[in-house]
N, C-alpha and C positions, 0 to 999 in steps of 0.2 A: 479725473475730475479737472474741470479746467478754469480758471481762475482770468478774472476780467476784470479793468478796476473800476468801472460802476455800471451797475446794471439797472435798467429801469422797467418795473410792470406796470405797462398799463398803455396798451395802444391810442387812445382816446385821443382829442382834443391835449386835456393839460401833459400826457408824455409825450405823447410828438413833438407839441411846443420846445418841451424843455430838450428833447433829446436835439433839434433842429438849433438850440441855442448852443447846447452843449458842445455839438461841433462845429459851428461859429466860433465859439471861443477857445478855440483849439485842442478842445475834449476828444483823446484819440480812445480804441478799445470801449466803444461804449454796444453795449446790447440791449434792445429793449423788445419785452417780451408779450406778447397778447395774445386773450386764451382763447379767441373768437378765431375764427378762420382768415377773419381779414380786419383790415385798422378800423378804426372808428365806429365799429355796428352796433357797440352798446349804453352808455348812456348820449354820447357824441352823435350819433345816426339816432336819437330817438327824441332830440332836441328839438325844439320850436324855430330853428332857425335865426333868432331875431337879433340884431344889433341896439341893443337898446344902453344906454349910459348911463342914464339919472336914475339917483337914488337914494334913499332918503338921509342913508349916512353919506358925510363927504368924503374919506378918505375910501371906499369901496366907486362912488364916483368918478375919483380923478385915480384909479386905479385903473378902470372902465374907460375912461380919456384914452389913458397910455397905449391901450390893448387897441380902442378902435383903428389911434393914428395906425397903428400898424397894419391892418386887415384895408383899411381903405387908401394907404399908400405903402404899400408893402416894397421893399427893398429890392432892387432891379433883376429882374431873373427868378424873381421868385413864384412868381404864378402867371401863367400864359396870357390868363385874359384875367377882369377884374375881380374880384372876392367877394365886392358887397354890391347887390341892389340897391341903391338909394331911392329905393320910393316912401321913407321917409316916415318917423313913427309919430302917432299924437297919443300923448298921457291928457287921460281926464283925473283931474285932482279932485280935491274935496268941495272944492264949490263954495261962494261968497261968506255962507252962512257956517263954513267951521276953519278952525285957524291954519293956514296954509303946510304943507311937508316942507321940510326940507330943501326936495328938490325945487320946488317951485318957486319959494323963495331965491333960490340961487339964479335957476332962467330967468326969471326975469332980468335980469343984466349980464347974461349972456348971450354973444352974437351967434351960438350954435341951436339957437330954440328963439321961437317966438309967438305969442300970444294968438288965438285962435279965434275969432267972433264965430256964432253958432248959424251963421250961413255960409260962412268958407269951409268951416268944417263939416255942412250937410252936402257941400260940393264935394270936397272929398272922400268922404264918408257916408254916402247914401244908406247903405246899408246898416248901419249902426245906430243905434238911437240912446243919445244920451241924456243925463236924467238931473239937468242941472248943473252939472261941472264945469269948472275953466277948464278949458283945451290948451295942452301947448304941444307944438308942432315941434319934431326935430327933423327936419328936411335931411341931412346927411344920414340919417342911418335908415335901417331898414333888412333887408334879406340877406342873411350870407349866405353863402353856397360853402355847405358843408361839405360835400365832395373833394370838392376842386381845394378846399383848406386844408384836408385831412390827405388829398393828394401831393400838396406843395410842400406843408410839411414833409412828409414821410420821404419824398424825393430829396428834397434838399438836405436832409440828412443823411441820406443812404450815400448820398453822391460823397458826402465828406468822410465817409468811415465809419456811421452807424451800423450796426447789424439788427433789421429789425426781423423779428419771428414772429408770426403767425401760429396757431393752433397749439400756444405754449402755455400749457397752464401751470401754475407753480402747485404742486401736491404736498411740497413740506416744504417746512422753514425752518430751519434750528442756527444755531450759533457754532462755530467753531475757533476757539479763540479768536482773535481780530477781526474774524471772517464771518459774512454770510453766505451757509449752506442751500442752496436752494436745487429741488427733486423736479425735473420739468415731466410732464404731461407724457413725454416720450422716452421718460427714463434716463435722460440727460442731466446729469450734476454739473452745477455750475458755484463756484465760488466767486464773491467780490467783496470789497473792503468797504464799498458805496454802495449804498441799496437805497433805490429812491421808490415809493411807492407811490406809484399816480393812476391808481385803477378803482378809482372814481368807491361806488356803493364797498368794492372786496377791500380796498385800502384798511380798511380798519381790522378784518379777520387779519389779514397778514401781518398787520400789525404786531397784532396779540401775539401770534406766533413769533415773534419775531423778541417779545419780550418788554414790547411797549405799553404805556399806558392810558395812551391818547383815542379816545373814544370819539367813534363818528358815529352819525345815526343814518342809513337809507333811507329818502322815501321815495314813495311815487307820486306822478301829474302825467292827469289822463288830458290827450289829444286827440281830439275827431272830426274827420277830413265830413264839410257837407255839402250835398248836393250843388250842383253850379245852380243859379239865378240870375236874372237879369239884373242888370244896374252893379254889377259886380268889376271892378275895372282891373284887370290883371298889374297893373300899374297902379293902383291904388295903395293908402298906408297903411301901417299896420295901426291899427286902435286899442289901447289898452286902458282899463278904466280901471284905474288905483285904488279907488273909496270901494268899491263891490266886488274886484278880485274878479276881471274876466276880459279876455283879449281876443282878438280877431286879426285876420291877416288874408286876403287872397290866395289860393290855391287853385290849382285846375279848374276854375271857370268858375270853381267855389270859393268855401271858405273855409279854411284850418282854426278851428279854436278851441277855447280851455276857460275850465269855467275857473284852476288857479285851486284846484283842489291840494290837499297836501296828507300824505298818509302813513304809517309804519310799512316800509315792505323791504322784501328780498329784491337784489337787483337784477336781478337773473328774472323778474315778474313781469312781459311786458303785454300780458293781455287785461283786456278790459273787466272791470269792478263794475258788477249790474248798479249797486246804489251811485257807484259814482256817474254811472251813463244816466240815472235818473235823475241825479242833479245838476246834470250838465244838460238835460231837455228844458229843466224848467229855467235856467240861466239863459242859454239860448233864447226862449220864449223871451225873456224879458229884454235882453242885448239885442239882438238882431228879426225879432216879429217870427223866430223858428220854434214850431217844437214835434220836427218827427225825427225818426231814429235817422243817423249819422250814418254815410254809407260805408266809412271804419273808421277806427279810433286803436290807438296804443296807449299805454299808459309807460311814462320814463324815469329816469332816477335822476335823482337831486338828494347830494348828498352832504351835510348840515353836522359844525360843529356844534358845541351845547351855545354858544353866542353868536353862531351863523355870517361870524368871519373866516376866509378862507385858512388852511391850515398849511402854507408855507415853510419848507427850512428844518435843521435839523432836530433830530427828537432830541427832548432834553435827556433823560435815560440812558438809550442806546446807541454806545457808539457807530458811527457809519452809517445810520440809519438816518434817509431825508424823507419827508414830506411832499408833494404837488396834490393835494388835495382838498376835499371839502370846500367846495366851487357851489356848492347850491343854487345849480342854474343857470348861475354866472360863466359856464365854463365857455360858450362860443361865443361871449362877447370878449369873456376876461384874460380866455384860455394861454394866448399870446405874452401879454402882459407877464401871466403865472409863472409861465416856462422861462422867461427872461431871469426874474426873479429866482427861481429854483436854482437855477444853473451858473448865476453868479454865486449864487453863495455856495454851491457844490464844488466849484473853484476857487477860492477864496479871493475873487474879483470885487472892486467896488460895486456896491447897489443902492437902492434907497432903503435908508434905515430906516426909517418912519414907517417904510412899507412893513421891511423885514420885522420890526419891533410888531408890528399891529395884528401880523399872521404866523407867529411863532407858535408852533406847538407847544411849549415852555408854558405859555398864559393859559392854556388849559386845565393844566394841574396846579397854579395858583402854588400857596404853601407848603402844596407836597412835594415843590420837586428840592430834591438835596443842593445843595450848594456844593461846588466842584470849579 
């Protein structure tokens, strides 16, 4: 059996991240393990791509700040060519007649977003029809190229002494005094002292096994690719309508969208829910003047603690046991951010405590956890 001192599952966005920080900060012996034949293909490849930052709490917000600066000026050598698209996102908010979010209050006196009259944004936005809403425009964000991020990670890591595996699935978890035991997929035992669990919807079975008590829930959101049309500008922004839960973006000559559906599911589920593609026709109908069948659609995981803050940092419980998880959604804008975070505290490096306090696993269990 062979013993490693921290091992990370979960190829996705949030363990790449951390594991690409991990050895940045001088993290050497690190393995990270993913059950997919290749990095990123399952909640991470089934993502909506979007850059998006505002939101209605603030410290998930400037959490979302931190992550973008990174993706849209990423550290020299890091990625070939750029990461983000900036063709630029507009949230429609609630409109004059109900009391403004959060976020909207904030843009307004920020120089990264600004106010949208309803004939700049029919220039923009032709294809979308809005139903009364203030517009606000965030010009810097827009498309990531999920590829090329889940490539730079994964290299940049490797380059410094990660070991990342492929087609690794973990079969059993148990404890062995100090140590986590873990059965790989290929019959491979692996011990380590650090066990970080960043595999998104599975994060919480492993958990349990693992002897923890911190509860995530799966769900799914369905996405489908439609037909191209005219007046569709591949260079166009993406529009997301916050009061009705329904977003749009350019695709192949089309349009990729979600009517923002949200549901109990296994994360291994990524085909289409008939009632959900029926209320994603009559959404469509209403958002962009469509309502015929979509020429594909997947449906993807987002995966949510019981207050749908992320779940960062050590388990209170289990010794050696860390967290990058419970991203719901958030994980390709926040993904970067997350893994920063994870991996200072895995070294016992300085971070943001505000952050660390706010995504403690610890707050999930409120009064049950023992004092130690």
């Amino acid at each position: 059996m062979r013993t490693v001192p921290i091992v990370l599952v979960g190829g996705g966005i949030a363990g790449l991240a951390t594991a690409w920080w991990l050895a940045q900060l001088g993290a050497r012996e690190v393995v990270l393990l993913e059950r997919s034949p290749a990095l990123g293909r399952s909640a991470t490849g089934h993502s909506a791509a979007i850059l998006r930052s505002a939101s209605d709490e603030l410290l998930l917000e400037e959490f979302a700040l931190a992550s973008a600066r990174f993706l849209c000026d990423p550290p020299g050598g890091f990625a070939p060519r750029p990461l983000v698209e900036r063709v630029g996102v507009v949230l429609l908010g609630r409109g004059r007649e109900s009391p403004p979010q959060g976020w909207e209050r904030r843009v307004a006196h920020q120089r990264h977003a600004r106010a949208l009259q309803p004939a700049e944004f029919a220039r923009l936005a032709p294809w979308f029809r809005a139903h009364g809403e203030d517009a606000w425009y965030f010009p810097g964000e827009g498309r990531v190229d999920v590829e090329r991020t889940v490539a730079s990670f994964a290299r940049g890591a490797a380059e410094r002494g990660v070991e990342l595996r492929t087609g690794a699935g973990v079969l059993r978890l148990e404890r062995d005094g100090a140590r986590h035991v873990l059965e790989l997929s290929d019959g491979t035992l692996l011990a380590t002292e650090r066990l970080v669990l960043a595999a998104g919807g599975w994060s919480a079975r492993l958990g349990r096994a693992a002897g923890s008590r911190i509860e995530l829930q799966p769900t799914r959101r369905h996405l489908f690719l439609l037909a191209p049309r005219a007046g569709v500008d591949a260079r166009g922004p993406i529009v997301w309508n916050e009061r009705l839960g329904f977003y749009a973006r350019p695709e192949r000559g089309g349009l990729l969208a979600c009517a923002c559906d949200t549901a109990p599911g296994a994360p291994e589920q990524h085909a289409v829910d008939e009632r959900a593609l029926r209320a994603f026709r009559a959404a469509a109908g209403e958002h962009l003047g469509l309502d015929t069948t979509p020429d594909d659609g997947w449906s993807g995981t987002r995966t949510f603690a019981s207050d749908e803050r992320f779940v960062i940092g050590p388990d209170p419980d289990v010794a050696g046991l860390h967290w990058v998880a419970g991203l719901g959604g958030h994980g390709i804008t926040a993904g970067a951010a997350a893994g920063e975070l994870a991996a200072r505290q895995l070294l016992g490096l300085p971070h943001e405590a505000r952050f660390a306090r706010a995504f403690a696993p610890r707050r999930l269990l409120g009064a049950l956890v023992p004092t130690r």
